[in-house]
Steps between C-alpha positions, in 0.01 A plus 500: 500500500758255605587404858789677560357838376196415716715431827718835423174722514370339769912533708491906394155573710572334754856544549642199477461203305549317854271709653234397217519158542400473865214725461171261479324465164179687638670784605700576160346731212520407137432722254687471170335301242610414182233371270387578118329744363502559104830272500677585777420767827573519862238523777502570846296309732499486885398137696523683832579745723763597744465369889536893650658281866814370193492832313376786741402655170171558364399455123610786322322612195695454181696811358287829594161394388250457759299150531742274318563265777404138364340312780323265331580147525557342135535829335692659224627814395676612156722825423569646173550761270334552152691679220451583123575263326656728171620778719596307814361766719281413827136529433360683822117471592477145329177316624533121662275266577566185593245229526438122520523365181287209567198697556608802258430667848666834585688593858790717599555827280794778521659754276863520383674844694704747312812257447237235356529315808219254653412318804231244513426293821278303698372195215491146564698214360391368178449611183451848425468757172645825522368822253699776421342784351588866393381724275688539152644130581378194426328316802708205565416154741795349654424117701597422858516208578540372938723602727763206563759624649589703820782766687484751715316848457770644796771533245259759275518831732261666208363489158796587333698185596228241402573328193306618195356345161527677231158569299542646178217711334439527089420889456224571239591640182380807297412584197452868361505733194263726283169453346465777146337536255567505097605821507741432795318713752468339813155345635331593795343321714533156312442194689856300450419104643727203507352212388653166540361106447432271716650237324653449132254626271279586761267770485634828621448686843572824665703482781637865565354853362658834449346850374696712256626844679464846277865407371358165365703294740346172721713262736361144496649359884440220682583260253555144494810360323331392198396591118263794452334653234399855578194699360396873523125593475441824425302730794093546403442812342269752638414590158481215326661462170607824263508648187823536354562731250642337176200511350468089403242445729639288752516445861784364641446332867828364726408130548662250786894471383741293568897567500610571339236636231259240375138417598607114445618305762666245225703832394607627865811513673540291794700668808674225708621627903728321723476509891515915607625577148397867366361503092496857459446653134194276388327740280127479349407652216119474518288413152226633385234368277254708291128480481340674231251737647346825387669854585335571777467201842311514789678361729431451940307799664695775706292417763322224683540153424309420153697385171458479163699290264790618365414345143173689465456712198252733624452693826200350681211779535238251516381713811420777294219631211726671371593470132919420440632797329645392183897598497452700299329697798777412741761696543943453485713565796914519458816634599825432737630374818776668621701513836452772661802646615633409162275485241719206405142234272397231696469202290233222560316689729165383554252799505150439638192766409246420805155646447190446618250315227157367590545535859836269455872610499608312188858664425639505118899357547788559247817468536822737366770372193830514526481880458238551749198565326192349569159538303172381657197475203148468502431659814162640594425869570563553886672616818836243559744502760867372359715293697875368356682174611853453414771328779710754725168815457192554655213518361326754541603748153457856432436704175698709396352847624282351768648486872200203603458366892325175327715478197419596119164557339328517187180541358443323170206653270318317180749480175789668759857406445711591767901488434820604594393441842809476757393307786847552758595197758683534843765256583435299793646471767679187681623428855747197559657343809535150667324328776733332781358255750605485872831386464572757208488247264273574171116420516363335214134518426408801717234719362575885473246762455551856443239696644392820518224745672255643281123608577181327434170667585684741683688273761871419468580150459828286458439369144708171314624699156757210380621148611811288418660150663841430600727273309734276659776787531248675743446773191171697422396715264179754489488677171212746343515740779347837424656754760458517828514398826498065611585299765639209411388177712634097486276261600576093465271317247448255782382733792267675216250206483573398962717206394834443702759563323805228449332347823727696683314469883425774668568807313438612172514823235303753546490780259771749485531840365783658380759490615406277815207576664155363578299797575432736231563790714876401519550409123697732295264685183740409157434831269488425152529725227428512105670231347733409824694197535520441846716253663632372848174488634605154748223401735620243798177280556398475857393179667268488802313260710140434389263589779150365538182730581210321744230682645101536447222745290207607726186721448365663745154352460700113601414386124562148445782492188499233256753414268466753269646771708806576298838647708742668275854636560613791248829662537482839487835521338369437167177609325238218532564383116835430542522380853777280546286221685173566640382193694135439525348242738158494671363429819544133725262532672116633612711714721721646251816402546756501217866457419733602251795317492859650348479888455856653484524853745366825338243717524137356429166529520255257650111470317242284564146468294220299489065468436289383740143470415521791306712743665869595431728511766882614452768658728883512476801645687848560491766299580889515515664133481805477672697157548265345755169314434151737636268319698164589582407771274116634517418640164140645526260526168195758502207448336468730177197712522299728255533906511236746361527798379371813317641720218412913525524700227583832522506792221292647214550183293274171559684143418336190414581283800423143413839504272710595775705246716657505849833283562643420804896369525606329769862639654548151564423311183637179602170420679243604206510704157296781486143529529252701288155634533213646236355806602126517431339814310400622884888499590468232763736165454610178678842353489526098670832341556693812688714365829590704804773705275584814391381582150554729234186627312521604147200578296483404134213606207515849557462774286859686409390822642390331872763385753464330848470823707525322893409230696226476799439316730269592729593882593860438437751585190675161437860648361701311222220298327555211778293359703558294787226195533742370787308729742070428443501792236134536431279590161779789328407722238672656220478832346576564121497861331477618164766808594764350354763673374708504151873489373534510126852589320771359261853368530803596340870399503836666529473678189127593545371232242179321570568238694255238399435144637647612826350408863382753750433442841298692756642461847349607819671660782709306697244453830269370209687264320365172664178584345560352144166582359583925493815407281404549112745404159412568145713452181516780291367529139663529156456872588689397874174651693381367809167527695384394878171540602338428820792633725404496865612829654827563669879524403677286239807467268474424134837302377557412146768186488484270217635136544436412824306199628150468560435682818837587615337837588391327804827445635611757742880374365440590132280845540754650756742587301264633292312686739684873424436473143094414501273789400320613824161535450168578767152362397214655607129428480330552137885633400677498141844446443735549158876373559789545273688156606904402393603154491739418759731227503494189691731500826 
């Protein structure tokens, strides 16, 4: 700054350049500073302050923001604003840092407002390094260098008067399109990577990752100006590899591809991005290569975690004596895929025949032509369960004349060939929306889970059903939906695993259910329905303050606690597996103090469990998390104790006692699973491990014709089949009878036809239906008849619904409006039942 621009500042605050001059050098303010940064930026530093006897003022803060006033001797301050540099528009919520670049040491820090706008203060003289950073930009550094030169902070009555540098931010690029295969059907859930070298010639790395959508599609973002080559790898099969049905032989298997269809990287097509440029249309047509392999591949197990190589000729039965049936033994299952609601072939479908072999589920897989026939050989005699996977269906099937809860079935005999079977697919269901963050910009990288309650064991739980991430636009999608009810929840990636996220201070996301809430009970249920395409579903994340939770476990004997005394936090807006973040920490202390550190508000609950020479103790409580830190909690763990307890038979029929088992579940499982006991041939048993809780007692090994009759303890009834431990319950005893009672009867459909394969549930009445253990399901036979024995007296309501979810009869939601058409029906002691059943359908 010259000296004639200096003096003119300095005349306008004090009123007159005469005035200025007689003012003594101590007493005058200087606070404009021009120095360099990146080439060429002003700062604002102040030497001084004010005499208040020569100004009768006070320091005023500068513009409206608390705390700015610059006191400090020898310090600097710099204002800015930080813009795109392709669109030119300010970048709000852009992180800096500045720091001494001598010691790579970091200092002051501040975030751009919603013009872009920035205001750092209070740094020394010298040389200094300033860091810019914002996500979907590339982080820039920008050098200050000292502050030379000085004016007067008077003439700068707020923030919008200082002088600003310009920072200019290089926005990330993107790049998207379709992964198919070589019939030009798109590929689901195909792992799309660009891969870029470190240097010329360089080996290649991944540096961003997208999954393919049920349409095929990926969006790379987050991209580097550079040259990329871009790969899909197709998703692991459940199945393993398949049969296909021309007859040569050969197994084809989608291997990693590269775009834009070769398996050599000397072949591939390199995809070059400038700075916040969009590549859309960069298709992948994935290869396949083909083994030669016998008809027939085993490939993974449907269940647990063992597999076998998907080269291997023969199934292994090395467990077994007994002898392989030759094919010509084996039997030949064929026929169609269709769409249900048109009967429009599915082609490439793969169909999987799951049955149970030597003790292992070792499923046959083929896969549909072009017309959508499939054929599955060599297959030994058996009971299989079928199960179809094609993009945009579910896949559970159904034949053709069979109305199935679990899907279709078969049984396979010696020499049998079974054809023209029509196995009939559902479309899925998908639900799309975006994600906007708290300044209704989109959120990149949130996860979204639908979710949806279902039973298990008779309880209702919140369960994770499908999952999807948010591209840069903010988008989601959640596709394979069967029908139903979900609640849709956004979380961000970086509060799932307790990190901070962008560094952002205080507050953070928390997760947020549709449309913008953080409690369950105020989120909005999306209804889906067969084959819907639901869009608009927009959730606004919430950000909150982290709190932190201090306080103390405690026995009431004064145990000393040792480290392994293990505090966790659950929320109780998710279902344990899918908890959002559940921290864990353990004690401090011998006096068991503990802290967990950045817990977002919501409802949780509290546990605590450890061993000490030999004994359990747990205990846990609720708690509802606010925006304050809780101090001093007391969480108290009991000792778990054993229970005895005796088993009375009742009745003209005797039962062999040592095979029957009692269980005990805990209402509050988060503490301990459930526990079991034998019962000895005299009745008596012992079950360790049970807490001051109330239980549920179920009794397992019984004969079909005996039920659980009541509970005793002491002289009293104990109602419901719980039993409350909470309260010093003594020895209880339980009474079984052999005056059961039967319902037997068959199931028909709409135009009195057998309905075969269908579901039927036995419901109690409604003051009974917490008691899970008097509810009773069958399937019905080829000839659709049904049978339930061992029906405890009392009133019920037999409901025949096929395709419904495993246990939805629990849910008071699904069997009301049901509830007028069940068959009423009253049990007695030693009573027989015969029921003419109709199907209904499904609400």
């Amino acid at each position: 700054m010259d000296t004639a621009a200096y003096r003119k500042i300095t005349s306008d605050a004090s009123g007159s350049s005469t005035t200025s001059e007689m003012m003594s050098l101590k007493n005058r303010i200087y606070v404009l500073v021009l120095i360099s940064l990146a080439g060429s930026c002003f700062m604002v530093a102040r030497a001084g302050q004010r005499s208040s006897s020569a100004s009768g003022n006070t320091p005023q803060p500068v513009g409206d923001r608390p705390g700015l006033h610059l006191r400090s001797k020898e310090s600097c301050f710099v204002s800015g604003v930080v813009l795109s540099a392709v669109s030119g528009e300010p970048v709000k919520r852009a992180r800096l840092s500045l720091g001494d670049a001598s010691v790579n040491a970091t200092g002051s820090h501040t975030e751009t407002d919603a013009t872009g706008r920035f205001l750092l203060r209070a740094f020394a003289q010298g040389r200094h390094r300033l860091d810019v950073r914002k996500k979907g930009f590339l982080d820039a550094q920008f050098d200050i260098t000292s502050c030379d030169q000085q004016s007067d902070i008077a003439n700068y009555s707020s923030t919008d008067n200082l002088p600003l540098v310009t920072l200019r931010l290089s926005p990330l690029s993107v790049i998207s399109g379709r992964a198919i295969d070589q019939e030009g059907d798109p590929v689901v859930g195909a792992s799309v990577h660009a891969k870029l070298a470190s240097y010329p010639g360089g080996p290649l790395h991944g540096v961003a990752m997208a999954t393919t959508d049920d349409r095929g599609m990926y969006r790379l973002h987050g991209l580097k100006p550079g040259t990329y080559y871009i790969s899909a790898d197709p998703a692991e099969s459940d199945w393993g590899e398949t049969e296909r049905v021309s007859g040569d032989g050969a197994f084809n298997d989608y291997v990693t591809t590269f775009y834009p269809d070769t398996n050599d990287l000397r072949s591939a097509t390199a995809v070059s991005v400038r700075s916040g440029e969009q590549t859309s249309g960069i298709e992948i047509r994935l290869m396949k290569t083909a083994v030669k392999s016998p008809t027939m591949v085993v490939p993974i197990l449907f269940t647990g975690s063992t597999a076998f190589s998907s080269g291997t000729s023969t199934r292994p039965d090395k467990q077994s004596s007994k002898a392989e049936l030759s094919p010509s033994e084996q039997g030949t299952v064929g026929g169609m895929v269709v769409d249900q609601l048109t009967s429009e072939p599915l082609r490439y479908a793969k169909v999987a025949m799951e049955g149970t072999r030597n003790g292992m589920n070792v499923p046959y897989v083929a896969e549909t032509d072009a017309t959508g026939i499939f054929l599955v050989r060599n297959v030994d005699p058996g009971n299989y369960h079928l199960m179809v996977d094609h993009p945009g269906y579910l896949q559970m099937p159904r034949i053709s004349g069979l109305q199935s809860l679990t899907g279709a079935s078969l049984t396979v005999k010696r020499k049998q060939t079974l054809s023209d079977i029509v196995l009939r697919v559902s479309p899925s269901s998908v639900v799309t929306g975006r994600v906007f963050d708290q300044d209704g910009d989109p959120a990149s990288d949130f996860q979204i889970q639908a979710r949806r309650y279902s039973y298990i064991g008779g309880k209702r739980q919140l369960h994770l059903i499908a999952t999807s991430v948010t591209n840069d636009l903010g988008e989601y999608r959640l596709h394979g939906l069967s029908p139903g009810t979900y609640y849709i929840v956004a979380s961000s990636t970086a509060a799932a695993t307790g990190a901070d996220q962008e560094k952002r201070g205080p507050e953070r996301y928390v997760p947020t259910y549709y449309p913008r809430n953080t409690d369950l009970l105020g989120a909005a249920p999306v209804a889906v329905g067969q084959g819907d395409q639901i869009t608009g579903i927009d959730i606004w994340a919430t950000v909150s303050r982290p709190v932190t939770i201090r306080g103390r476990v405690l026995t009431s004997a004064g145990t000393q606690f040792s480290r392994n005394t293990v505090i966790t936090l659950i929320s109780r807006g998710f279902d344990t597996a899918g908890a959002s973040f559940n921290p864990t920490t353990t004690v401090k202390d011998a006096l068991g103090h503990f802290e967990i550190r950045g817990v977002s508000p919501g409802a949780y609950t509290l546990s605590a469990l450890t061993n000490e020479k030999n004994d359990h103790y747990a205990g846990a409580q609720a708690l509802e998390i606010r925006d304050m830190d809780i101090e001093n909690i007391e969480l108290v763990m009991n000792r778990s104790g054993t229970v005895n307890g005796r088993v009375r038979v009742e009745g003209d029929k005797s039962i062999a006692l040592k095979s029957v088992r009692v269980l005990l579940e805990p209402d509050n499982n988060l503490l301990t699973g459930s526990v079991i006991g034998d019962v000895k041939p005299d009745g008596t048993f012992s079950i360790a491990g049970v807490l001051p809780d109330q239980y549920t007692i179920e009794v397992f090994g019984l004969p079909q014709e005996f039920y659980l009759r009541k509970i005793e303890v002491g002289m009293e009834d104990i109602p419901g089949r719980k039993i409350d431990f909470r309260h010093a319950a003594g020895p209880f005893e339980l009474v079984v009878s052999s005056s059961a009672g039967s319902i037997a009867g068959s199931v028909v459909d709409e135009e009195q036809t057998t309905a075969k394969g269908v579901e039927v549930v036995l419901v109690p009445a409604p003051e009974h239906r917490q008691e899970r253990d008097l509810y009773r399901t069958a399937l019905t036979n080829k000839e659709g008849q049904f049978n339930f024995l061992g029906v405890p007296p009392g009133e019920y309501k037999l409901f025949a619904v096929p395709g419904v979810e495993p246990e939805a009869y629990f849910d008071p939601d699904f069997i009301g409006p049901l509830e007028d058409y069940g068959q009423v029906i009253n049990v007695e002691e030693n009573s027989s039942h015969v029921e003419l059943l109709k199907v209904l359908s499904t609400p």
